[in-house]
Each structure stands twice: as C-alpha cells, then as structure tokens.
N, C-alpha and C positions, 0 to 999 in steps of 0.2 A: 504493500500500500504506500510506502514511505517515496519509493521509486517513482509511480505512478503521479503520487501528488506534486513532485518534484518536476517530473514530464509537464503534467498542469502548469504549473509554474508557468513553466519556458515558454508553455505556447500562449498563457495569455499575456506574458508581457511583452510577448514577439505582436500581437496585435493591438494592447494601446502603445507602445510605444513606435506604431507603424503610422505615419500621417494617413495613409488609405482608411486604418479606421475612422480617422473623423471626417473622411470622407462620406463615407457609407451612414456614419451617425449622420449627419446635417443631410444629406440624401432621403435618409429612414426620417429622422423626425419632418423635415418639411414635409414629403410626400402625406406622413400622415395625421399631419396635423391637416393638409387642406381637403383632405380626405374627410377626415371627422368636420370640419366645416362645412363641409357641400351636404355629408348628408346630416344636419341641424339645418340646411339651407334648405334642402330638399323638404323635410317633415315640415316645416313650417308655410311651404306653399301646397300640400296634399293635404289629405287627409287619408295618405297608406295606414293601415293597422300594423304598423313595426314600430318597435321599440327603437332607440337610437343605439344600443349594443349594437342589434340586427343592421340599423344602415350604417354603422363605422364598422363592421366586420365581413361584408357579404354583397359589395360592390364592386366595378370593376377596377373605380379607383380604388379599391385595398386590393387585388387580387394582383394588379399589373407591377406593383413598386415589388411587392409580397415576392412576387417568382424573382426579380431582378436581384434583387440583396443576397440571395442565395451565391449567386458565381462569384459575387464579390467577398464575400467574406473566407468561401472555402479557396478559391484559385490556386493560392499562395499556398496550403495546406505542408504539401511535399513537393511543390514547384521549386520553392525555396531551397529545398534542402539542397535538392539539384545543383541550384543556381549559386549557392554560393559554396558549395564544396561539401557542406556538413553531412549529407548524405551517409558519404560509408565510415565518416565519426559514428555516427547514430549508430550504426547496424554495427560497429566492433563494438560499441560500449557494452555493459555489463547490467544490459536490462532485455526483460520480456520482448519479443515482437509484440504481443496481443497489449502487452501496457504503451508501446508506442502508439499502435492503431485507435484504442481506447482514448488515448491523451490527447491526440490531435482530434478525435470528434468531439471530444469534450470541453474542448478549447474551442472551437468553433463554434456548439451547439449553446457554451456560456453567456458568450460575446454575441450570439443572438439575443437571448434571453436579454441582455442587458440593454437592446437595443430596446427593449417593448415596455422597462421600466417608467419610461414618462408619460407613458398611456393611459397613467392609472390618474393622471393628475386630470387629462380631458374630460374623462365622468365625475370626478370629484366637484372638478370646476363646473360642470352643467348644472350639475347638482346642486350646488350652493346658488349660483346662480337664477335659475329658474325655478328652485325650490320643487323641483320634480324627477323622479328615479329615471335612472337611464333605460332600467331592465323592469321588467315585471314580479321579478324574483332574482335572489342572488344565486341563484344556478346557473341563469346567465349568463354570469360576468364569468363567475367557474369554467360551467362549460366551454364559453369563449376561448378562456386563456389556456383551459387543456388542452382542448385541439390543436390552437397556437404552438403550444410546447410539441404538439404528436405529432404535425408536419415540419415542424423543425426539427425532430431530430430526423425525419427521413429524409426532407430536404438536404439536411445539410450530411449525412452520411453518404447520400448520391455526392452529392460537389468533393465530399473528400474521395472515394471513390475516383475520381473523376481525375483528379489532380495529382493522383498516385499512379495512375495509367499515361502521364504525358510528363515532360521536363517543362514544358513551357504554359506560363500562365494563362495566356489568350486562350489556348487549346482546351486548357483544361474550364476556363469559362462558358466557352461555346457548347463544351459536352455538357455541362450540367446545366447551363441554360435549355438548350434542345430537349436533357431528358425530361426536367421538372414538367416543363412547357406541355411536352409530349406524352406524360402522364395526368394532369392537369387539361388538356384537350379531352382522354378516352373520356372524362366526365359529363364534356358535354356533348360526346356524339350521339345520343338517341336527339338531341335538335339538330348536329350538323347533319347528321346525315337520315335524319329521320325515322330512327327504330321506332319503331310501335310493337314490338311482342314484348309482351309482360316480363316475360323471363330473363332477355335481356333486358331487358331497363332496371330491374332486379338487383342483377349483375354488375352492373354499370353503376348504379346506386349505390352499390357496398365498398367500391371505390372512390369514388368522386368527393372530391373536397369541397364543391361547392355545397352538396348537400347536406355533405358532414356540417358545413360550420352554417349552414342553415335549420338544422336540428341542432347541436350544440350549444347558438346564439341565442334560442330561444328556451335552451334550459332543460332541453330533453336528451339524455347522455346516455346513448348507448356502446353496450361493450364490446360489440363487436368492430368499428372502428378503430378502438382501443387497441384492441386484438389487433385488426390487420397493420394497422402502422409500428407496432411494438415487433410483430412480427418480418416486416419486410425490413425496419432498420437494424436487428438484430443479423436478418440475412442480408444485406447489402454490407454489413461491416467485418461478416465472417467473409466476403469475395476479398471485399481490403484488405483483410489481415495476408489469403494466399496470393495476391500481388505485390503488399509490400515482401513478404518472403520471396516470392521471383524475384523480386529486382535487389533482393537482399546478397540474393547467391550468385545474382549474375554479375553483380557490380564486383 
C-alpha cells in the first residue's frame, strides 16, 4: 500500500504542477458554469417539468465539454513516460506493475473528481438564492454525482488505456476521444438510426449514459449500471495492466 500511495503521489503532482491542468480546470469550470446558466435560462422561459439537477446534468451543453476533458487529462498518462525517458526507470524500479497501472488511473480518475468540486457551490448558490431546491429529493444530487464518478472512472480508464498503447500525446487523445465518443453514440442509435424492436432498445438502454444520468438525475438509482460501468472499468484496466507488461518486456 505504502508503494502505491507513493505512485499517487507522483502522479498527482505530475498534474497540478503541469500548466495543462489549469488548463483543462478554467476549460471545465467555464464550460460549466454556462452550462448550468443556460439551463436556469432555459427553466425560467418553459414550463418543462425538470428539476434544475436534471437540466445542469442531461444536456448537450454538459455532455459535449463532459466527452472533451476526458483526452485531456488522461493523454499525458504514459505518453510522458515515453517522452521524457522515465519509462524503463518505472518498469526497473522495485514496484508492482498492477500498482503502476492502478496509480496512474487513480491519478487521473482524482484530478477528475476534483474538477467537479465547484459544482456543489452552483446548487448551493441557486438555492440560497431563489430560496428553492435544485432537486426534488436528495437522491438526486446523489445519484447525479454517482454516475458522475461511474463514467469517470471508465472514461478515464479508456484515455489511460489509450495513452499506454501510443508514445505520442495527440494519438493517444484522438483514441480516446473516438472511443468515449463512439461508445456515447451506440446510446443514441435507436434515434440515429431508428431501432424500434423493444429488445434492442432494451439493450441499448442498459448502456447508454444519457439514460443512465436521466434516471440517476432524477433520483432513481439503479444497480445495474453500477454493475456495468464497475464492471467494464475493472476490464479495460486488466487490458492496461497486459500492455503496460508488453511494453515492459519489450523496452
């Protein structure tokens, strides 16, 4: 454990002490803060039946920043190591592969998490403000930020994936922009492409992130989402572990 939290260490002070982070922060906070504006813009000229959780989580202005932040934060993951030599330091030293692998998703998956910290002031501040709840129930806000947490780690377990398969940042941006992207499409294909059998749509539904944080935002938390995202980033981090070993032995 000692090792491991040591590896932590390294990797999150490899990203605040990286200007890219405060790039990605003032990126992340702008985008959603005008995000959460537009939709208090929006409620106030409808009369939709959504809570304001549901339109700061479940539009396309949060969905489109949401996919982007993912390349930028993982890219650099093992691009870096490449790049500046440290690579086969790492793989002689006198630690786990799996705590390497482990380290850098969790360096990543942190530094996410910490982006979403100033989120909590937007409902605060609605709230005192307007004198009226953001959510209908606090399973809500719950729900919200679970899901939040369940596609970031698989999000960003793809991007490190991703950046352990290439030496070069750009490459390894574009892959995991493509795959998030391309897993985030199958959601909405019974509209792009018009499925109508129950089964598939089913199917399709038990994937799809839009639906997930469209039950989730409203407070209704089921397990099997849970399930599948727990599940695919456990498997997408055992492929990283036998790639970073490839390129362990080959280097």
């Amino acid at each position: 454990m000692h090792t491991f939290l040591t590896l932590l260490g390294r990797e999150l002070r490899s990203y605040f002490y990286s200007p890219i982070a405060y790039v990605v922060i003032f990126f992340f906070l702008l985008a959603s803060g005008f995000n959460f504006n537009t939709g208090i813009r929006f409620l106030n000229r409808t009369d939709a039946e959504v809570t304001v959780v549901e339109a700061a989580f479940n539009t396309v202005l949060f969905w489109f920043p949401f996919i982007l932040i993912f390349p930028l934060i993982t890219m650099r993951t093992y691009c870096d190591e490449f790049r500046m030599g440290t690579f086969e330091t790492l793989t002689t030293a006198p630690v786990q592969d799996s705590h390497v692998v482990l380290a850098k998703f969790a360096g990543a998956f942190l530094f996410y998490c910490a982006l979403w910290i100033p989120s909590f002031s937007y409902f605060a501040a609605f709230q005192w403000i307007s004198g009226k709840q953001a959510a209908l129930a606090a399973g809500a806000y719950g729900g919200s930020y679970l899901l939040l947490a369940l596609l970031g780690m698989f999000y960003c377990s793809i991007g490190c994936l991703a950046s352990a398969l290439t030496t070069e940042q750009i490459n390894a941006a574009v892959m995991t922009f493509v795959a998030i992207f391309a897993a985030f499409l199958g959601g909405l294909s019974p509209f792009i492409f018009n499925i109508t059998s129950p089964a598939s749509r089913d199917l399709i539904s038990y994937v799809s992130a839009i639906d997930h944080m469209a039950d989730f935002s409203r407070g209704l938390i089921d397990s099997r989402p849970v399930v599948w995202y727990l599940s695919m980033t456990s498997l997408i981090l055992f492929i990283n572990l036998q790639v970073f070993q490839h390129r362990k032995w080959k280097a």
